[in-house]
C-alpha positions, 0 to 999 in steps of 0.5 A: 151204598149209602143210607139214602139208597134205603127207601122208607116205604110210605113216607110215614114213621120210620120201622124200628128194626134193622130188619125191616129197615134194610131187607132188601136182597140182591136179584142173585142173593141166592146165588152169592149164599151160595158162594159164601158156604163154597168158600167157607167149606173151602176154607175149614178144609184147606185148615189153620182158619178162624172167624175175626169177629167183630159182631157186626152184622156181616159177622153174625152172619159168617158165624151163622153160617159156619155153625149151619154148615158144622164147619171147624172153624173157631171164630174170635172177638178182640174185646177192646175194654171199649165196647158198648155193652150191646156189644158185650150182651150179644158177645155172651148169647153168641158164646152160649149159643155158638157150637164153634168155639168162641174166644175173647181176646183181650189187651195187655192191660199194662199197656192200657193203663199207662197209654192213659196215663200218659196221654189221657182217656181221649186221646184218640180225639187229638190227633190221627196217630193216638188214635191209632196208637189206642188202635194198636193196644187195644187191637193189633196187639191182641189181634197178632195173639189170635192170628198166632199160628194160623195158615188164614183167617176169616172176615165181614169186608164188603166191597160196598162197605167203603172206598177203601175196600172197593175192591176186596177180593173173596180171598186175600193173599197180599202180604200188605192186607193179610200180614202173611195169612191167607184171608177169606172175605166170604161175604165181599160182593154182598149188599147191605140188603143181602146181609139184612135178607140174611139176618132176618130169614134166619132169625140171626141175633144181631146187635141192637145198635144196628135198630138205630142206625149203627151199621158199623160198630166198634169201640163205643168212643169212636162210633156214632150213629149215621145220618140219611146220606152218610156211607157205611162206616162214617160213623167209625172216627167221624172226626178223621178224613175219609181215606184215614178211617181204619184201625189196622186190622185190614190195611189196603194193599195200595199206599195210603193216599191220606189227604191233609194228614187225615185229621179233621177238628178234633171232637170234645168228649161233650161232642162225642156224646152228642153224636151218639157215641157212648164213653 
């Protein structure tokens, strides 16, 4: 689904809140709340789980539901040294208010510190494999310390998210996409007006970026607001091809099919601030 699919009632001013924007839930959403505390309880009784966190709004709803069903899942945040500082005020309200435990992950800042060095603050802009490079210190690599003695973890994937995650299942267990794990994807047949229903009849705190059309959200450098029309994550690295579009942490069971390289024209630091990404 894209944002076209979201109708604004009454062709006047816009409302202001994700919210009232996007709650518009599935005839069977019921059902698939169901599904996802079945598969969560599942998960905290087969043991060695936790909750990968971005703070997106799939994720508050995960973590929601994990402390309302008192479950014994403890969940993670990778904490890049990139996020908007929306991002960093919901990560303290959420460790403050979460009964499951909440830790922050961080790079190795040795690593940082002399990939600017060597290939400066925005690098990521120049070409594909920086970027991912950037990805891998500041992701990977704090990602494989969380997952470190783990059976299985505990994702936000939607199938309706991008081409690329079509077809992720409610549990994982393919080598390539869960690097050995077991990985649970409670919410993958969920629309975005499932998410949305969920967040607003449980007054979940979320991130307000998303009242400003950010429905996905990572490091502030690589994401931009959407426009009408545009998928879910083409905000994520605008400037890279679709099928090039992610950091690693869930990479597709299926070869990589990436067209052209998957590098588009490189964005200037001044035209990433013009498209709502925030250095």
């Amino acid at each position: 689904m894209s944002v076209s699919a979201v109708s604004l009632a009454g062709g006047g001013a816009a409302p202001q809140k994700a919210t009232q924007l996007y709650d518009r839930p599935s005839a069977d959403h019921d059902a698939k709340r169901q599904e996802a505390r079945a598969l969560l309880q599942r998960a905290a009784a087969e043991g060695g789980v936790t909750q990968a966190s971005s703070l997106g709004a799939e994720d508050v709803v995960i973590t929601h539901l994990i402390n309302a069903l008192g479950l014994d899942i403890p969940v993670f945040v990778l904490e890049t040294g990139m996020l908007h500082h929306e991002t960093l005020a919901l990560l303290e309200r959420t460790q403050a208010a979460s009964r499951a435990p909440v830790k922050v992950y961080r790079p190795q800042q040795e690593a940082v510190i002399q990939f600017i060095r060597t290939h400066g603050q925005d690098a990521m802009y120049r070409s594909i494999e920086l970027r991912k490079a950037c990805c891998s210190i500041r992701k990977m690599e704090p990602l494989g310390r969380a997952l470190a003695g783990q059976r299985g973890w505990i994702t936000g994937l939607r199938r309706e998210q991008s081409q690329a995650r079509a077809n992720v299942g409610l549990v994982d267990t393919s080598e390539v996409a869960t690097k050995g794990l077991t990985k649970y994807n409670p919410l993958a047949n969920w629309t975005w007006g499932d998410v949305w229903h969920y967040i607003a009849t449980e007054g979940v705190d979320y991130n307000p970026l998303h009242d400003r059309f950010y429905p996905s959200i990572g490091c502030a450098p690589c994401t931009r607001a959407i426009a009408l029309g545009e998928d879910f994550r083409a905000g994520r690295w605008w400037w890279e091809a679709e099928d090039a579009k992610e950091c690693g942490l869930h990479v597709k069971s299926q070869p990589d099919q990436t067209r052209n390289g998957g590098q588009r024209a490189a964005p200037s630091p001044a035209a990433a601030s013009n498209t709502g990404a925030q250095a």
